[in-house]
N, C-alpha and C positions, 0 to 999 in steps of 0.2 A: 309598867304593864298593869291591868285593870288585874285587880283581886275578884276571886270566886267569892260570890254573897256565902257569909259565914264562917265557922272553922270548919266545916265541913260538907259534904255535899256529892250525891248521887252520881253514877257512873254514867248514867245517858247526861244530867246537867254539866258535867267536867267534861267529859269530852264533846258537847255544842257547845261551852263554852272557848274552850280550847283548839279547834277548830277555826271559829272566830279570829280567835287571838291570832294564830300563824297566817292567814291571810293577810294579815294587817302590818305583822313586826315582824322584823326578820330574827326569827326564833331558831336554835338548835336542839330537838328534843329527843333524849333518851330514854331505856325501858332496862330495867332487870331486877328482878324478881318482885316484877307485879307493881314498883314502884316508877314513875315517873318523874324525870329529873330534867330542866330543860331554862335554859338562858338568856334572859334578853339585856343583849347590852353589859350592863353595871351590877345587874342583879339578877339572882338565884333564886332557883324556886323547884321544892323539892312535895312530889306528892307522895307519901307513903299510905299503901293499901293497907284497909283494915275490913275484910269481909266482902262487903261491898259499897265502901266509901272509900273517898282518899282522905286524908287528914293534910293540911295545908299547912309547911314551914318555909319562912322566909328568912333566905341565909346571905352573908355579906359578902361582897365581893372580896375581902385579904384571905377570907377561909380557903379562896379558889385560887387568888394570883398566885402564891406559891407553887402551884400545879403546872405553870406556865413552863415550858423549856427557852431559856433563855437563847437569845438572838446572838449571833454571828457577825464579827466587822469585817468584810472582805476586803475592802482597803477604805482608806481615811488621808486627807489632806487639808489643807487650808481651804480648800475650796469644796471638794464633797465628799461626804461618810458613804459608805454603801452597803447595806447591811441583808445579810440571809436572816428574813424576819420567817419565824416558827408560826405552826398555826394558833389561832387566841390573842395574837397583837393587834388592836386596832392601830392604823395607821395613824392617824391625825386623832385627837379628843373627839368624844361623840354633841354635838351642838343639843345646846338645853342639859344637859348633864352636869353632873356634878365629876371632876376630872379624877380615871379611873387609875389604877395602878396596872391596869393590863393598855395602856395608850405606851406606845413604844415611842412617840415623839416626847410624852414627858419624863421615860426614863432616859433617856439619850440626853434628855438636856439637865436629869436630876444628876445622872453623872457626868456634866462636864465632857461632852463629847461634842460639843457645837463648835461654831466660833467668835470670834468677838473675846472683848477682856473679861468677860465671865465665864468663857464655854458654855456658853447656853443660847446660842445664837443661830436656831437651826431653823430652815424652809422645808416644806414636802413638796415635791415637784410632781407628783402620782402618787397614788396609792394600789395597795393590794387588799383585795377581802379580808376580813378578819377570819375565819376560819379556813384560810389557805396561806400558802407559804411561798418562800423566794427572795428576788431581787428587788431592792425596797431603797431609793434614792435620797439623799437630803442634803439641802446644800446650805453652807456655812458662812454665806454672804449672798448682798441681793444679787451681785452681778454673776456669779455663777447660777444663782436659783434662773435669774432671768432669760440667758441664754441656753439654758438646758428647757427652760420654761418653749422658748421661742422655736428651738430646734424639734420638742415633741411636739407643738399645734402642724408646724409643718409638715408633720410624718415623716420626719429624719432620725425617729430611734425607734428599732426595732427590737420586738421583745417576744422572745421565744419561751414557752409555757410546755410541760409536761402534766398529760393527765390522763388518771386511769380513770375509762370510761366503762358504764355499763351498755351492752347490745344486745340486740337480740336476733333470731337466726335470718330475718331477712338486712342483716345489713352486708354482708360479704355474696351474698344469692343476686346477681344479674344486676350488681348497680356499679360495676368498675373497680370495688375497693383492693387495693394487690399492696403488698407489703416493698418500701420504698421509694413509691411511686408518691409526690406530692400532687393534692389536690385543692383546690380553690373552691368559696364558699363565699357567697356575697346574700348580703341579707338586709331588712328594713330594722331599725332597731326602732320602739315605740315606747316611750313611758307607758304604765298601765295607772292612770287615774288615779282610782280606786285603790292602788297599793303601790304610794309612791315612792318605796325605795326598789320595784320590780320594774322589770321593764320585759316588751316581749317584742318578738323577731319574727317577720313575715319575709317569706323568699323574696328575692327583687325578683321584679321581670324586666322585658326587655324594654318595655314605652315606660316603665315608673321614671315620674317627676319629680322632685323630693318638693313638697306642697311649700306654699309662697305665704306670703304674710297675710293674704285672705281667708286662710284655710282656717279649718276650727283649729281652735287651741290646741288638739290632741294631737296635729298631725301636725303641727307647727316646730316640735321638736322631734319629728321625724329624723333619723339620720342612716346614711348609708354604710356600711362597715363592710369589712373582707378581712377574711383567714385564708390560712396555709393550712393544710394539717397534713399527716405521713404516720402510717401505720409504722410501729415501730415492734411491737408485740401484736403478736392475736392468734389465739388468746394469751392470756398468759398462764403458766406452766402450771398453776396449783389452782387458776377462777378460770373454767371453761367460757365462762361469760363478763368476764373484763378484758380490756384492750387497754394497751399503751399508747396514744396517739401525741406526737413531735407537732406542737401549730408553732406558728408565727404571725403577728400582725405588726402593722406599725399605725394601728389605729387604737385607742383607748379609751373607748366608751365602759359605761357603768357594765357591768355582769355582761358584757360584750363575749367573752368565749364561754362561759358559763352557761347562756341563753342560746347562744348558734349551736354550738355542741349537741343541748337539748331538744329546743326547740326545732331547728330546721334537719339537723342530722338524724335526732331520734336516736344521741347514745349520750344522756346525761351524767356527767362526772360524780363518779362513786363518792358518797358521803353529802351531794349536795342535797340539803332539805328543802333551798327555798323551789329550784328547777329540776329536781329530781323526779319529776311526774309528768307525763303527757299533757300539756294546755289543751283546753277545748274553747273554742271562742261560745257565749251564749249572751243572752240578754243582759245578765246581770255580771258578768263578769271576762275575764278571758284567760283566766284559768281555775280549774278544778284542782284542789289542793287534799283531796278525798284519797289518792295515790301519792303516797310520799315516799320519798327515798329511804332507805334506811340509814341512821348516821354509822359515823364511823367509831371509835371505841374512845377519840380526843374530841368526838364533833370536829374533829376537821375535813375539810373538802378535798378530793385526793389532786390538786391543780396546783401545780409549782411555778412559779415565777424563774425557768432556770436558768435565762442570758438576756441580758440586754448590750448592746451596741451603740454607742451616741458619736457616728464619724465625722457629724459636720459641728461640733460642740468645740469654741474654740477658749482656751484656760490654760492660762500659765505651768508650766512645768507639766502638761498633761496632754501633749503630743503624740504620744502612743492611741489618745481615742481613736484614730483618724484611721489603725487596722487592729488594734485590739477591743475586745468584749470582757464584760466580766459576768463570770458563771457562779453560780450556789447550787454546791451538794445539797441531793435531795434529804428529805426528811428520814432521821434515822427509823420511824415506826414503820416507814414504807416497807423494811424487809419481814416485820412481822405481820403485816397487814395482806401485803401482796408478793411477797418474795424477792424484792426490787432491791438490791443495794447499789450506793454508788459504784463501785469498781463494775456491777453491769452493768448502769447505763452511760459507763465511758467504754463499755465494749459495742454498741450502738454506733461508734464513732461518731457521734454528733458533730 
């Protein structure tokens, strides 16, 4: 991340600077007491007020991984690990980086949790956000990575997500929302140019063509997506204005429920910073980044990875995929955050 010109530096130039910056990189930024404290990636960056300046310290990423709540093995064989990753693990190393201690694929392979004659022989088949949590796949040889590989391009694994959303009072007001009731969500997913790890989501309609290889470049990686989602809470008991919504997809585009959620529903997932704000399409951009979410108290995104399903995945001594799922308990900060523990959303009956 670009350094602010000097050690120090004015509150209108830090924050257009800063501004800049989150448009660009996918940043999680915190505030208290006056001080600004915010993430990208590998490295730290802490601004401490003084009057009306910040003073600018650049701290290491070990000061932080320690803060990390370590990860979950929900079962493990010769063939795939499957782990409830916490929020703050990148899935796979960040490319161009120098490799982090918060990359959950290098501590899975630092300890000997892979396969092969070193234990250090692991694939990622999908990944999850770094600042969300859940169900997190990797397999311990090629021929597993490949057939789970083959089975997700298909849309033969379904993956069910829990997330508290923010709304506001025209979302349950004359548009159908009722608790239990599953509802369908189809949308155009678009890279955004200008901020290439964003992406934004225009409703399908009913004549949309998904554009051909004539099309400009922009519309070339057009792609079409669908969710489930099902009111599960609303509100919830102690935030008049969050909701618990149950989705399901068996499609796995980038920031795919994170973006529809947002963008087309108009109830973005509490803590998210990058789509926590209303998109405005304009000249120069196609979102306004001026309304941001607020984070949450880990910067984590309140969006759980909580079941996945692989029934057509076929692997030795692993016949049970074919009517079993595996599930990960939610994040234990959830019942200090929102009241949510696991034993009530196994009262949900999922």
């Amino acid at each position: 991340m670009r350094r602010l010109q000097g050690s120090s530096t004015h509150f209108s130039t830090f924050f257009q600077d800063l501004k800049s910056i989150l448009c660009k990189k996918d940043i999680s930024i915190a505030t208290k007491n006056q001080n600004f404290f915010f993430q990208n990636h590998h490295r730290f960056f802490l601004f401490k007020s003084q009057k009306d300046r910040f003073i600018h310290f650049s701290l290491n990423d070990e000061q932080f991984s320690s803060n990390l709540q370590p990860p979950s093995i929900l079962y493990s064989n010769h063939h795939l690990i499957i782990i409830n990753k916490t929020p703050g693990w990148h899935s796979v190393p960040i490319p161009n980086n120098v490799i982090s201690q918060k990359c959950l694929l290098t501590k899975l392979k630092q300890d000997q949790l892979g396969g092969g004659s070193q234990k250090d022989f692991l694939l990622p088949v999908h990944r999850i956000d770094q600042p969300c949590s859940g169900i997190l796949v990797y397999a311990k040889n090629s021929k597993a990575a490949k057939r789970v590989h083959t089975s997700w391009k298909k849309g033969q694994v379904q993956k069910e997500y829990l997330c508290v959303v923010k709304h506001d009072s025209n979302f349950f007001s004359g548009c159908g929302h009722k608790s239990d009731e599953w509802q369908d969500l189809y949308g155009v997913l678009h890279p955004i140019q200008k901020h290439q790890r964003s992406v934004r989501m225009t409703h399908l309609l009913n004549d949309y063509i998904v554009p051909n290889s004539s099309s400009s470049s922009a519309s070339k990686n057009a792609r079409i997506c669908h969710l489930r989602y099902q009111i599960l809470s609303a509100p919830l008991p102690h935030h008049s204005d969050f909701t618990l919504l149950r989705v399901v997809t068996n499609t796995g585009a980038r920031h795919q429920v994170r973006a529809m959620l947002s963008q087309l529903l108009q109830t973005p997932v509490v803590g998210d910073l990058r789509y926590g704000t209303k998109f405005y399409k304009n000249e120069s951009s196609f979102c306004n980044f001026d309304q941001r979410g607020e984070p949450l108290p880990d910067q984590s995104v309140a969006l759980h990875a909580r079941s996945l399903s692989m029934p057509h995945v076929k692997l030795g001594s692993m016949e049970f995929l074919k009517s079993e799922l595996f599930t990960a308990p939610v994040p234990s900060t959830w019942k200090s955050y929102f009241g949510l523990t696991e034993e009530l959303i196994q009262d949900f009956d999922l």
